[in-house]
C-alpha positions, 0 to 999 in steps of 0.5 A: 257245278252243283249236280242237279237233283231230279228227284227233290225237283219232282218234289218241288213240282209236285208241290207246285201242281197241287198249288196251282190246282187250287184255281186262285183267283178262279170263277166259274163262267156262270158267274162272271158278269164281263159289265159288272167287272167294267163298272167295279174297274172305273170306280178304282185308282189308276192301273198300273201295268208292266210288261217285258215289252214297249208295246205293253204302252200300247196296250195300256192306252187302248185299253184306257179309251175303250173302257175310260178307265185310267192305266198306265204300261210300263216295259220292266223286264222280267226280272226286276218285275219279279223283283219289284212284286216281291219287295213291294209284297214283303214290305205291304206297299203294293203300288204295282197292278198287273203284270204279263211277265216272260219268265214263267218258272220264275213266276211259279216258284217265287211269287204265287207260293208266297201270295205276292201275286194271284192268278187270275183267267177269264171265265167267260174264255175258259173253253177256248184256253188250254187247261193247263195254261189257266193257272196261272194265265199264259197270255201270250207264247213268244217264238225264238227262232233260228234265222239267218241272212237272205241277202247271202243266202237263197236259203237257210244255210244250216239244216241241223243244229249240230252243224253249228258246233263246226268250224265252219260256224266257230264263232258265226252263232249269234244269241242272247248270253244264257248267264243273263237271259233265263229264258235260254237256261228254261229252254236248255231244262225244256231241251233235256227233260222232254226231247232229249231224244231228238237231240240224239237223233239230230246228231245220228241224222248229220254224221251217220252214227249214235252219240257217244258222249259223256256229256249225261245228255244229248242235250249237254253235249250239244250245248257243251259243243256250241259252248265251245265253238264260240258263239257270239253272246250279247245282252239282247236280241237287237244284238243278235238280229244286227250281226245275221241280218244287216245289209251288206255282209260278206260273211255270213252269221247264224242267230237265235232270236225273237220273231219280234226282230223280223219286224226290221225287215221293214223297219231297218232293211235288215235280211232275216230268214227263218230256217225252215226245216232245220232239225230237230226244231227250227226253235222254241217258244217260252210263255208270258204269264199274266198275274195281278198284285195281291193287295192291289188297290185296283183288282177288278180294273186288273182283271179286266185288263188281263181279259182285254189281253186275251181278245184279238183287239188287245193283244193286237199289238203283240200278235203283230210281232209273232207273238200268239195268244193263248186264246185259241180264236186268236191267230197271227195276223197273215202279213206277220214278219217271221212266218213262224205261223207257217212253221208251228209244228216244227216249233218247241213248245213251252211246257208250263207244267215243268216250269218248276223243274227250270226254275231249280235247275238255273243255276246248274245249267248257267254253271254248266254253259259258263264251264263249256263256253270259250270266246 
């Protein structure tokens, strides 16, 4: 396992702050002129647009008969969009548009250093987005949640997270597989970096003493703990929502999971709960950024429809899911399926500004979580 170099990071991140700082793509409001964009958008080809989600269709159909302009949504996850922009960017055959993609650090270190993509924000929403998630833009934040089965329960039966490294719980935790899900290896970096702290004092809080571990950190000796106690890894969230939430179980799971699956509640009759109160998160959220393909031959038709992702008519579809934009006049709908509304200080948030950090230390903590894991 490679040892992970903080300061040849902070390097790295420094460099991509100022990069980003530059303000690609970047208007002023004075300047932007939302009919002018709309009639430079129907004079282009069709859009193409690509998102880690099926409702991505959704949205490039609406957009399509509110405007009159040709677009076509294509679910891809993350990454094989990465991918796809690279290659079509080395070889100068851009065929992709725009993209809302879910790995953010991915994003930051491989294709807006190389101009394969350029970030673009609304002007005309600047004051109602946070700074720091304008460039490049975060459309969207999506929760992960810890959630367990309400037909076994009356409430979450986990009140800390280290209560999962037990043996009670030996093979009960149901998540996505950190090896092929990098979201996890961003939120593991997010973990260390900015709430180590908590992660202590989680563990002090369950068994009335400080930590002694020779782990290097809360956070790993957490991870290597959970690792070890044979969590039940698969290749998507369906997975996970599945073993916790069916109907008719006698023995009960616990999962990570997104707030989209708590949609089959309804649609599955599934039991998923929310652990409210569980320490010291009841989870965490990563960030979806959107980007335009630099060479694209329908860049105008492009931003717009970032801009249509940024109001409550068009992100409508994902709102729906749990998913919150990052336009702060955007809230979630109130018959939203997770309640993770209702729990938003309790929630880990993405840092976007150490995004870089994630992206070069994947590898260290995919090494690390594959060393401490046992079936």
């Amino acid at each position: 396992m490679r040892i992970i170099d903080r300061t040849r990071i902070a390097t790295t991140s420094a460099s991509f702050a100022a990069l980003l700082a530059g303000g690609l793509g970047m208007a002023h409001a004075q300047d932007f002129d939302l009919d002018a964009l709309i009639e430079a958008a129907r004079a282009e080809p069709q859009l193409t647009v690509f998102d880690s989600t099926g409702k991505i269709k959704t949205m490039a159909e609406a957009f399509s008969a509110k405007y009159g302009i040709d677009a076509v949504g294509t679910k891809m996850k993350a990454p094989a969009q990465i991918e796809m922009f690279d290659r079509e960017a080395r070889a100068g055959n851009v065929q992709a548009d725009v993209a809302i993609i879910s790995d953010a650090s991915a994003v930051i270190a491989q294709l807006i250093p190389t101009g394969a993509v350029t970030s673009w924000s609304p002007p005309d929403l600047a004051d109602k987005i946070d700074p720091d998630y304008q460039n490049p833009l975060v459309v969207v934040a999506s929760a992960n949640l810890w959630t367990y089965n309400t037909e076994l329960y009356d409430s979450c039966p986990v009140s800390n997270i280290w209560q999962l490294t037990e043996s009670e719980w030996k093979g009960k935790v149901a998540m996505q597989d950190p090896l092929r899900n990098p979201g996890l290896t961003n939120w593991f970096n997010q973990l260390e970096m900015h709430h180590d702290d908590k992660i202590g004092a989680a563990y002090e809080a369950q068994y009335g003493k400080p930590l002694d571990s020779d782990a290097g950190s809360a956070t790993k000796a957490w991870l290597k703990a959970l690792g070890q106690n044979a969590p039940l890894l698969g290749s998507s969230d369906s997975a996970a929502a599945e073993s916790v939430g069916a109907p008719g179980q006698s023995e009960g799971f616990m999962g990570l999971m997104a707030s989209a699956k708590y949609r089959d509640n309804a649609d599955s009759d599934y039991k998923l709960g929310l652990c409210d109160g569980i320490k010291p998160f009841v989870g965490f959220t990563s960030v979806n950024v959107g980007v335009i393909a630099t060479g694209s031959d329908s860049p105008n038709a492009a931003k717009l429809f970032l801009h249509y992702a940024m109001t409550p008519e068009g992100i409508a579809p994902q709102n729906n899911d749990g998913k919150m934009s990052s336009n702060s006049d955007v809230g979630l709908p109130a018959d939203e399926a997770s309640g993770v509304g209702n729990v938003l200080d309790q929630v880990q948030n993405y840092r976007i500004s150490t995004a870089a950090d994630d992206w070069e230390t994947r590898q260290d903590w995919q090494d690390f979580w594959l060393l401490n894991y046992s079936r």
